[in-house]
N, C-alpha and C positions, 0 to 999 in steps of 0.2 A: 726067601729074600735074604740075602747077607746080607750081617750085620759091617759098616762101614765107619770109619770114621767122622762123616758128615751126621749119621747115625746117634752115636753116640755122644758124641758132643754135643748134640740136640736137647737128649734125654739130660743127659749133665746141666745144661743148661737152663732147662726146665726147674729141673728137682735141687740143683744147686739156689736157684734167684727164690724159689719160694723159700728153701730150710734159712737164707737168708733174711729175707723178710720177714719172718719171726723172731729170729732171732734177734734182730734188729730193735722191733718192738719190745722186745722183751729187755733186752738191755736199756731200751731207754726211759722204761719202768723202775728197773733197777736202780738205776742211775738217782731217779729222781724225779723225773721230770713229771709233770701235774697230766693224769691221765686224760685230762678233758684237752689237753696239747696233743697228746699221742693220736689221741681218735677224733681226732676234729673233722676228721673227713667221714668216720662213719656216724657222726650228730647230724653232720649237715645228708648224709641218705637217711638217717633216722628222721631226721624233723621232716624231711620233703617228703618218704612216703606217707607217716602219718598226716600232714596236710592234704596228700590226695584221698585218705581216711582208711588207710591199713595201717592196723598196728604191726609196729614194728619191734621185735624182742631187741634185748644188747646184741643176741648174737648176729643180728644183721651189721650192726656198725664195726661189730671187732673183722667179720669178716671181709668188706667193704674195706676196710682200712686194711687189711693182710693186700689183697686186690690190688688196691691203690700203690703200694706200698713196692709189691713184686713187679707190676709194670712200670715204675721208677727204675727198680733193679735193672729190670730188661733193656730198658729204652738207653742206660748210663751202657752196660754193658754192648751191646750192639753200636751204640755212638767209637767206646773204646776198639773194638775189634776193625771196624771202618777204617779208623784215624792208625790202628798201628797195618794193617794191610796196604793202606795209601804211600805208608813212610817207607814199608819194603822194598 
């Protein structure tokens, strides 16, 4: 199968919204800001699976919040690429 443009841009797309999403996180670490802000989304999968009664390490919440964080990426992206294709 050739590799295509629609192809690549996929892969790009993929691997670009995650390295961002980290990076993301990370800078807003750096920044300052109160980590329990940053991963608020993986306290809230942390507290709800341990109330179904699995313990849950940190690295469920940090990963949950990478997760959270790239499908933001995606969904802003995808919105963008709509609205500038519409304007063409």
């Amino acid at each position: 199968m050739p590799v295509t443009g629609g192809h690549v841009r996929t892969l790009a797309f993929i691997v670009l919204s995650g390295v961002l999403a980290v990076v993301l996180i990370t800078t807003l670490l750096l920044l300052g800001v109160q980590p329990r802000a940053v991963f608020t989304v993986g306290f809230l999968v942390r507290s709800w699976c341990e109330a179904l009664g699995f313990h849950a390490p940190n690295s469920v919440g940090v990963v949950s919040t990478v997760i959270v964080t790239w499908a933001c990426i995606v969904a802003l992206w995808v919105i963008v690429a709509r609205l500038v294709r519409r304007a063409a």
